[in-house]
N, C-alpha and C positions, 0 to 999 in steps of 0.2 A: 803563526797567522796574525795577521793585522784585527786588532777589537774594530775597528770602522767597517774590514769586511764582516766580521761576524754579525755586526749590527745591520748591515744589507740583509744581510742572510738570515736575521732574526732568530739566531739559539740553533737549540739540538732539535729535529724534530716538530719543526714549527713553535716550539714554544720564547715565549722571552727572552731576552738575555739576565741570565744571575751569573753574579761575579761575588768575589770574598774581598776583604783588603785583614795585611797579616801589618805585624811591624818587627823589625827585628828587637829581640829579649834584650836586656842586658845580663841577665844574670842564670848559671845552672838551670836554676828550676826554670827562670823561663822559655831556655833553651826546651825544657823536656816538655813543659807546655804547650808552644808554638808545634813541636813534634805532633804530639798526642792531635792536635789540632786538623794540623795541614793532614793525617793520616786519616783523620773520622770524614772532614769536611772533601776532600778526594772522591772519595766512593759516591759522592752526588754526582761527581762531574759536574764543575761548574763551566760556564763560557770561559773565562778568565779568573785569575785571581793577582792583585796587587800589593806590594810592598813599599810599605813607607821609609822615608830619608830621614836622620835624624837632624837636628838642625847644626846649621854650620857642617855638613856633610859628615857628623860624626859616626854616621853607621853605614857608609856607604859602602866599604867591602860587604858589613854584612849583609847590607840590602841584596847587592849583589851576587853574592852566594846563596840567600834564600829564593830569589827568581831565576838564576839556574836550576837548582834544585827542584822547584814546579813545573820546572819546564822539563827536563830532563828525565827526573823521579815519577814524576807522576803525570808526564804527557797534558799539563795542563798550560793553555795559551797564559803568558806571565808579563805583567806588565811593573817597571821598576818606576818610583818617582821620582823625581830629581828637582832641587830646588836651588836657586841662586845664593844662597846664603851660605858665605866664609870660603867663597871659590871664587878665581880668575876663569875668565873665558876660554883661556886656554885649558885651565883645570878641570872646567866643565865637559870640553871637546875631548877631551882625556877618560874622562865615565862613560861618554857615550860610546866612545871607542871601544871600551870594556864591554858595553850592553850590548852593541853589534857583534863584538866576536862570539859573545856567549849566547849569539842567536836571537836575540831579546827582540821583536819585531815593536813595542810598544814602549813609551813614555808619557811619564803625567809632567806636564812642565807647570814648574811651582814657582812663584817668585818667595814663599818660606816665608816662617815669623823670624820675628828679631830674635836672635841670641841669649840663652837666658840668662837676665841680668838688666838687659836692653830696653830700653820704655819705647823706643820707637825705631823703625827700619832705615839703616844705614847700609848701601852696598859697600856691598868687598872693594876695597882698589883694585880696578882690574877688571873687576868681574862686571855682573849688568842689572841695569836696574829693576827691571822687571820681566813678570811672566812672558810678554809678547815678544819683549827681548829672544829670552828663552826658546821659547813657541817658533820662530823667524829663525834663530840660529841651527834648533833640528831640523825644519822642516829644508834649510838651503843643502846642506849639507851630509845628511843622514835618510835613508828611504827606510821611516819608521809612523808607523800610526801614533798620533799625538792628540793627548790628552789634555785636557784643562778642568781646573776646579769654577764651577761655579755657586750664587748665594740667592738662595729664593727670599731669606729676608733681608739681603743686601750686605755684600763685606762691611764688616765693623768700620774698616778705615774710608767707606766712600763716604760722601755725603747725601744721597740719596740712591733711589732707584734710577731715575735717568743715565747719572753719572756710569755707574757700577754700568749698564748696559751696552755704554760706549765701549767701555774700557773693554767688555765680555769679548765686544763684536772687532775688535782691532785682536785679539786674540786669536779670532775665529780665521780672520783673514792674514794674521802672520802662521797660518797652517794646523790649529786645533780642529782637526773632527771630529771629536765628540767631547760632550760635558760631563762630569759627575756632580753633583750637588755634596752643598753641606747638609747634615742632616738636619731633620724638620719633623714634626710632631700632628700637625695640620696639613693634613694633601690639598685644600684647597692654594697653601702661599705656593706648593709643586705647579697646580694648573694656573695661578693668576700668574708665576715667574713666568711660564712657557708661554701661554699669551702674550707676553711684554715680550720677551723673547724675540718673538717670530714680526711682531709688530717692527723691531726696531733690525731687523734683517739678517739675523743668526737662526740659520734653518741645519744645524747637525742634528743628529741623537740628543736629549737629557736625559739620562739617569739620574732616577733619585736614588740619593745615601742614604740608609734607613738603619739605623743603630738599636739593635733590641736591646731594652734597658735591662741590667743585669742586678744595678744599684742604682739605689735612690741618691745616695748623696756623689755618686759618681756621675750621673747623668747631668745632676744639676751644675758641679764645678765644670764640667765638656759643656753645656749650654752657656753659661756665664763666661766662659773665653771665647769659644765661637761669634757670640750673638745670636744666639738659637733660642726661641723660646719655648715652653711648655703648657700646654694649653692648659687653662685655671680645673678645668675635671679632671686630667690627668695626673696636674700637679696635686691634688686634695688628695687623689686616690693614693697615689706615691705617700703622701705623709701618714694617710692613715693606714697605712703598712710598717709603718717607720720602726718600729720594733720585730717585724716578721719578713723578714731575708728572702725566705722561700715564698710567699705570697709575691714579692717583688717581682719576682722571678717570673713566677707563674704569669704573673701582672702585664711582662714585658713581654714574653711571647704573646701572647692572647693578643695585646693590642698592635705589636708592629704584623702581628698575621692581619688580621685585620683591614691595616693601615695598606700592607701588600697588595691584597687580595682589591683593592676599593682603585689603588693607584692601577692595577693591569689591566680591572676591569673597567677603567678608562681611558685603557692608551695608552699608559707608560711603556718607553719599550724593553725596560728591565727592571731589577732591583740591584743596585751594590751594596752590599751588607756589609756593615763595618762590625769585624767578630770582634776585636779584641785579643785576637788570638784566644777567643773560647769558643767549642764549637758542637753545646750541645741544644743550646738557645736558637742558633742558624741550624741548624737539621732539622728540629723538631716545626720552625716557621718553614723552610723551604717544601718540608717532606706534608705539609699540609696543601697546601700550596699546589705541588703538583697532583695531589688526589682529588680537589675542587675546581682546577684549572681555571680559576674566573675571566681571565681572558678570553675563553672560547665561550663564554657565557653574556656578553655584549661586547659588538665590533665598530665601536666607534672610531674618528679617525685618527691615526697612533699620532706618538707628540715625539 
């Protein structure tokens, strides 16, 4: 099933749409990880759950074999990412190929970071330069629901807000229906994005990506490559944990529940949960979550 019709259709039951994002392991244990994972966070039933690309397409069978797998294993609608980086166009036409046969009705079209090693983005010979590129090449040729990232504090590489908006809304119009955000720590930069959003004529779905903090110094390296920042009470509370793991812990659920529960009961119309492939952090916020239902607790107009 298409995530754009799910998002018509608004979840299981009237409720939201909650979705996972997994990434493929490199290694045994993370194999067994990601397992343990996709098996705990399954029994929610989520709307969807996505799989990340490695860069330069280095895990892209695996990608592909773990959204089969969700899709197949565990009856769960599975959307695969795909990014422009270290592929020819034709290379690209060639994965999708693979995601259509294996049923995959969904695509996150990514234009990818640079290569590591790389200070700045260079396309593939061949391949294309950007997302809307991408975006324009699924949507002519493939009958798949398509995805885009978007930046409530503004991609690192734009130059401002304006800019990044243009760039959002030629996205939206080479065939993106729906967004996912980068993650964010302040729901209000969520509703000032959507506002500017809707202002500048990009009316899909937003979803916000809301990452439960599991570590302090892991969250802060993920915000300093993103450009995400951390809000000065959050960040104080993180360091003066800085010695206590399990307080983090505890820390990070408590606030991305929180953070959930404030975004629903304003209109968001889901949550994408970036686990990490850990998946005790995301149960214990979803499974609150549906016991408080704050959605059905003020019906203001969804975003």
């Amino acid at each position: 099933m298409r995530i754009d019709d799910i998002l018509a259709g608004r979840g299981r039951d009237g409720e939201p749409v909650f979705s996972f994002e997994f990434f493929p392991p490199k290694t045994p244990d993370g194999e067994r990880n990601l397992q343990r994972a996709l098996d705990s966070l399954a029994t929610l039933q989520p709307d969807f759950a996505s799989v990340t690309y490695g860069a330069g397409g280095s895990t892209r069978d695996r990608t592909l074999d773990i959204v089969r797998d969700i899709k197949n294993r565990y009856g769960i609608e599975a959307m695969a990412h795909l990014s422009c980086v270290g592929a020819t166009a034709d290379e690209l036409r060639g994965t999708l190929d693979q995601v259509r046969a294996a049923g995959i009705d969904n695509v996150l079209a990514l234009r990818g970071d640079p290569p590591a090693g790389a200070t700045e983005w260079r396309p593939h010979p061949g391949g294309l330069h950007y997302s809307t590129e991408l975006a324009g090449l699924i949507a002519n040729d493939y009958e798949m629901a398509i995805g885009a990232a978007c930046f409530p504090e503004v991609h690192p590489e734009a130059p401002d807000m304006a800019h990044d908006l243009r760039f959002l809304r030629e996205k939206v119009q080479a065939g993106a229906s729906f967004l996912i955000t980068q993650l964010f720590f302040d729901n209000q930069l969520y509703f000032d994005f959507v506002d500017e959003a809707r202002a500048a004529g990009i009316d899909v779905p937003i979803i916000p990506g809301i990452i439960p903090i599991t570590n302090a110094d892991q969250i802060k390296r993920f915000t300093q490559r993103c450009g995400a920042s951390i809000p000065a009470d959050l960040h104080e509370a993180l360091d003066g944990y800085a010695d206590e793991p399990d307080s983090v812990l505890e820390l990070g659920v408590a606030y991305a529940t929180l953070q959930c529960a404030d975004l629903l009961a304003r209109g968001a119309p889901g949550v994408h949960f970036y686990v990490l492939n850990k998946a005790p952090s995301a149960r214990a916020i979803l499974g609150a979550l549906r016991l408080q239902r704050p959605w059905e607790r003020s019906r203001p107009e969804r975003v």
